[in-house]
N, C-alpha and C positions, 0 to 999 in steps of 0.2 A: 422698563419704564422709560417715557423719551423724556430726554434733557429739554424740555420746552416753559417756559416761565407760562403759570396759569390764566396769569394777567395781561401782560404784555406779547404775550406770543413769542416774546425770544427764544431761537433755537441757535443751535452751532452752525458756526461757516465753516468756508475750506479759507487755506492758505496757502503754505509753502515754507517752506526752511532752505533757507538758500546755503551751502555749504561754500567759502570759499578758502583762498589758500594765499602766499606770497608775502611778501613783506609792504608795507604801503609805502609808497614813494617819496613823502613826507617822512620817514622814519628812515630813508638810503636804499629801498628796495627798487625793485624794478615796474612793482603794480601788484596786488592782486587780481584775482583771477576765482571766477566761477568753476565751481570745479562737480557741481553735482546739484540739483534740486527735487527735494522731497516733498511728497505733499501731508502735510498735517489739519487738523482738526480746531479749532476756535470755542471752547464751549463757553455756554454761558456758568454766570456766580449764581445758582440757584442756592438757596435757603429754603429749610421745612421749617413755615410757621403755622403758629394757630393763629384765624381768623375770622371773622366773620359776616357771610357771604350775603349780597345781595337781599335773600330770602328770611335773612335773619337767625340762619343752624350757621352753627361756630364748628368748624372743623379745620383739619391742617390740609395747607397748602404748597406746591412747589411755585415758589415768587423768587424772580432775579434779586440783588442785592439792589442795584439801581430800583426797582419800583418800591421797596422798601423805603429807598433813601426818598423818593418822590411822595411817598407818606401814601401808595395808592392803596395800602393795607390797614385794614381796619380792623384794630385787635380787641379783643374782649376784655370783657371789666374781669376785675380779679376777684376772684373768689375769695369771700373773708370768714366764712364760717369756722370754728373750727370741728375738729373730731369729737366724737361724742367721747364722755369718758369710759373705759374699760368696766365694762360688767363683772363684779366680783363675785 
């Protein structure tokens, strides 16, 4: 399944993890020093909500946390019925 938010289109970047080494020269060192860079992955905050879509069918979703926070999700009313009682 891709990491991509249903709303926003956010997917993962690339980056990098920089590995260095030394002591900093503010602290009596000589400097550090790059010593190696790897590449890493960036994913997005995806959350699985229920929602309710354009069409008006309530179904769940993959939304980042951000379009969450942005209120770009429209959740459904709550169900208040309750269960019927047990048939004795």
């Amino acid at each position: 399944m891709a990491r991509i938010c249903e709303l926003t289109g956010k997917g993962p970047i690339k980056g990098s993890t920089i590995w260095r080494s030394g002591m900093a020269k503010k602290a009596g060192g000589i400097g550090t020093h790059i010593t190696a860079i790897t590449k890493r992955r960036f994913l997005p905050n995806l959350q699985r909500v229920k929602a309710v879509m354009p069409n008006g069918e309530v179904r769940y979703i993959r939304v980042s946390a951000r379009a969450i926070k942005k209120g770009l999700v429209v959740k459904p009313a709550k169900r208040n019925w309750k269960k019927e009682a047990a048939a004795a």
